[in-house]
N, C-alpha and C positions, 0 to 999 in steps of 0.2 A: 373503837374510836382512837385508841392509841394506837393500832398500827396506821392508820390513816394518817393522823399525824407523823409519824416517821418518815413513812412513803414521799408526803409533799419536803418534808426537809430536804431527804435525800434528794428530790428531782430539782431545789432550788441549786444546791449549792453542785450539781451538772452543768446549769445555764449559766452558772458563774463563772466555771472553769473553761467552758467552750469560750464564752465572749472573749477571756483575758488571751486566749488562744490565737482569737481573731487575726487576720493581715491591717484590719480597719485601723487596731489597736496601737500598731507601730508604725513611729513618726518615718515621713521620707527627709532620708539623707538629704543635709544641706549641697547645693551648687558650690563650685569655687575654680576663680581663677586658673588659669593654667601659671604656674610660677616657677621659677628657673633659680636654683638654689645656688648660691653666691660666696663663698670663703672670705672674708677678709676678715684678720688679724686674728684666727684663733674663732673666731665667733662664725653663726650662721646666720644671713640673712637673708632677704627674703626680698626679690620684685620684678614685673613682668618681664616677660622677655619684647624689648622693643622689635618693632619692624623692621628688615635691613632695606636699606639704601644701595641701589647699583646705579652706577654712571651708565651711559650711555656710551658706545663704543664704535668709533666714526671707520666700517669697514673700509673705507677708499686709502684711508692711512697704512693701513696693514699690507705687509710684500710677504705674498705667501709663498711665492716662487723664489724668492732671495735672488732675481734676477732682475736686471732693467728693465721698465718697461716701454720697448722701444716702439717705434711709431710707423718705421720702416718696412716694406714688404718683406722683405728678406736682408739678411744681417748676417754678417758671421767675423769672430775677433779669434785671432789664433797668434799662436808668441811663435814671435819671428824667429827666435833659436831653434828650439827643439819643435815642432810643428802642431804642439798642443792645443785644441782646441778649447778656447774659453767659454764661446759663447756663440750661439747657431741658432741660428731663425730662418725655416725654407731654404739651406745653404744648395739645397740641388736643386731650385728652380730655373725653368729655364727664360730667360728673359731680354727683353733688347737693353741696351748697354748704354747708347749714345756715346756721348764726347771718351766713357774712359777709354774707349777703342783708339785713344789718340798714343794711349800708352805702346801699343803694337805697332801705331805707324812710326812712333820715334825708333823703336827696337827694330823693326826690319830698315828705317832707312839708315841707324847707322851699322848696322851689320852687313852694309855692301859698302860700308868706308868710303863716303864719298868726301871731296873737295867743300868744307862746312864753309868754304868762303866763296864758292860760287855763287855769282850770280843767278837768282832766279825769278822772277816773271810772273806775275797776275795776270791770266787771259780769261776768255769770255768762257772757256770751260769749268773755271774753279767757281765760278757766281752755284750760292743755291735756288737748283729749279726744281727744288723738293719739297722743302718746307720754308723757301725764300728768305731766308735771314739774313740779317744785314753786315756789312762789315765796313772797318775803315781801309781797308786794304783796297782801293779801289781797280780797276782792270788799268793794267801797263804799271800798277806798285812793281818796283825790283828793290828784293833784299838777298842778303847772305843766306843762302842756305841757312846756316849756323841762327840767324833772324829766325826764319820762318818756325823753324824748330822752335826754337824758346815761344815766339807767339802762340804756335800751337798747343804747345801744353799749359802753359802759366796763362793764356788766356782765354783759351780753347778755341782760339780763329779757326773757321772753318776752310777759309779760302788758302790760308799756309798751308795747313793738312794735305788741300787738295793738290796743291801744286810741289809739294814734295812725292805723291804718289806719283804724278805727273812728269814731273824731274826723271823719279828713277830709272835704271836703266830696262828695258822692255818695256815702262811705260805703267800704265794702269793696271791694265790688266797682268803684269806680271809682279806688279806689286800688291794687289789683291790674295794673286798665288802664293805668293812669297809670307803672307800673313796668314794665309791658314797652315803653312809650313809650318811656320813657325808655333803655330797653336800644336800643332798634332807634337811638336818636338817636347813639346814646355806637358804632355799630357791632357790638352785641354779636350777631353773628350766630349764638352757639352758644346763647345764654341765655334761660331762660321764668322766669315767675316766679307762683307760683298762690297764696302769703300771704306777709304781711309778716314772718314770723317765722322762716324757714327751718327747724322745725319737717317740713313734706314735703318726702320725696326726690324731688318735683316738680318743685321748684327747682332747677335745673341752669346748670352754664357748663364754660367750660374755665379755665387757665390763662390762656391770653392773653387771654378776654375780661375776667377778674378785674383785670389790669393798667389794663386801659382804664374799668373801677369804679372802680378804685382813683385814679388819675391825677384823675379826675370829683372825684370826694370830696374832694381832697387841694384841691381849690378853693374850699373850706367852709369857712371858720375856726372855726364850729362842732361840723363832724365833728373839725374836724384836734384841738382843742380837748378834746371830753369823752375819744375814742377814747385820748387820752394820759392822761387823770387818773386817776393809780396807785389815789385812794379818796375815795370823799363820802359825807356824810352828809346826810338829806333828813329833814324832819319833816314828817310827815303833818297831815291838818285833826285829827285827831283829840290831836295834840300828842306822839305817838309816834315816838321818833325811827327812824332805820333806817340802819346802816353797811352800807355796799356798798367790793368792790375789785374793780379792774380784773381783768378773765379771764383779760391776757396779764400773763404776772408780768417779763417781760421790760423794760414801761412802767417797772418800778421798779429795773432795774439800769442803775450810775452809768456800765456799759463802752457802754450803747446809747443813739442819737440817734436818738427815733424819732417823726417828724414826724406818722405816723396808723397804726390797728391794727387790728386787731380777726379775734378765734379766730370761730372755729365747729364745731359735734360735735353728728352724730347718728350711729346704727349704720351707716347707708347712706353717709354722707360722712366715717366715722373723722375724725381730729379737723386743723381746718383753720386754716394762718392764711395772713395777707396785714398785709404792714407799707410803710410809704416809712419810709426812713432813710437816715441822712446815715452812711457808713462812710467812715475817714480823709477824703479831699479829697470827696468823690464822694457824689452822691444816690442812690437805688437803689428798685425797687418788688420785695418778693420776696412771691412766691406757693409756698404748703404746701398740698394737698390729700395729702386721704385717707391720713394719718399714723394707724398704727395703736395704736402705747404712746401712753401718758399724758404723757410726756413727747419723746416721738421729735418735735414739731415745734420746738419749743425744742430740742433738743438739733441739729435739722438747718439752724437760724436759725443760730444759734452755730459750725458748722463752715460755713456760707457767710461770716458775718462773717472769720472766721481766714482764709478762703481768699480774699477780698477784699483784705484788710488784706496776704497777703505778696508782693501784686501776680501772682501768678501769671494773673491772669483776663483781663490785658491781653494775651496771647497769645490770638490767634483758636480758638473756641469752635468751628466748626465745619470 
């Protein structure tokens, strides 16, 4: 009887050490906060970590390129000293020109030193039977040679142009010649030239050979000269007078130094310029083809000057 008693003692105080043993027995860890421990003054404190806050960040503001962004088919600004290229968009596209081809007719007609005070003549060959544009120079106008020239470039008359080619000596076609002459002399290996009036999408170059027109011309004191004069006026034999302004309206703002110019626009060459000018310390030749608004090449002049001016351009381009 007494080991029977023992027996159950012993088997009680087994199920008492198992139980206390148990997983059931021990309590689950409390939850807690995620907390971000904090220093101030010697002491530790204690409190959540808030949520961060990000702005919103307006991509169209951001210039990833550190370059202008021009609007222009093709573009290229290069310093007129050393022949450094600043800035190039499509400079060896080949493309029609329009009116700047009037730069080459100035340059091959005074390079045959003509008589700038002769008389010359509006006839029914200089009218446009191409793209008909209009002019005040009507057929039987007579002005100075030295006239027709300044009209031609500071206004871009088509019918001067034509009657200077006309004028010169051989005639049209030897002054057609005489302008691709001159192209192949100057290097213009992209450029042809089929009238003096840039009237046909014949007439083609690229950017970089426009540079090397341009730079030519700027050795003219007579291109550098009319291609700037904001307006003139001319009176005919017949005692009529006739006001003319500059095509690039740029001639006439006091923020621009602009040493030579001249636009150009037909449908096939959208509308084009090329200028030399003197921005802060620095000379510069900039070339605008195929600008399709009315005002996109001026408006893409203007964001090359600003981009000039905040020196950013002196960081390499390529």
């Amino acid at each position: 009887m007494l080991m029977l008693r023992m027996l159950y003692s012993l088997l009680c105080g087994l199920s008492v050490v198992a139980l206390l043993a148990s997983p059931l027995s021990q309590a689950a860890p409390a939850k807690h906060k995620r907390v971000q421990v904090q220093y101030t003054s010697g002491r530790m404190a204690k409190k959540p970590v808030p949520a961060r806050k990000f702005r919103p960040v307006k991509r169209e503001s951001i210039d990833f390129s550190g370059t202008p962004d021009l609007k222009s088919a093709a573009a290229l600004v290069v310093d007129f000293t050393d022949g450094h290229t600043i800035y190039r968009k499509n400079p060896q596209t080949v493309t029609p020109i329009a009116s700047i081809t009037k730069l080459m007719t100035a340059m091959v007609t005074l390079d045959a030193d003509p008589q700038l005070d002769e008389a010359i003549r509006i006839d029914t060959t200089d009218l446009d039977m191409l793209k008909h544009t209009s002019s005040r120079l009507s057929v039987g106008t007579t002005l100075p040679r030295r006239e027709m020239l300044r009209l031609a470039l500071m206004s871009s008359e088509n019918r001067a142009a034509s009657a200077l080619a006309r004028a010169y000596p051989g005639g049209r076609e030897a002054f057609i010649s005489a302008m691709n002459h001159k192209a192949d002399s100057l290097e213009m290996s992209s450029t042809q030239f089929f009238d003096s009036t840039g009237l046909t999408s014949k007439n083609v170059s690229t950017a970089e050979d426009l540079v090397k027109m341009v730079k030519a011309a700027y050795q003219y004191p007579l291109i550098r000269q009319f291609t700037t004069t904001s307006a003139h006026e001319v009176e005919t034999a017949t005692g009529r007078s006739l006001q003319f302004r500059n095509s690039n309206g740029l001639v006439r703002s006091s923020s621009w130094e602009i040493g030579l110019s001249k636009t150009g626009y037909i449908s096939e060459a959208g509308r084009c310029l090329v200028m030399q000018a003197k921005i802060g310390a620095h000379e510069v030749v900039i070339v605008l083809l195929d600008s399709l608004g009315r005002y996109t090449r001026t408006a893409d002049a203007n964001r090359i000057k600003k981009w000039l001016e905040s020196g950013a351009w002196r960081k390499p381009y390529a």
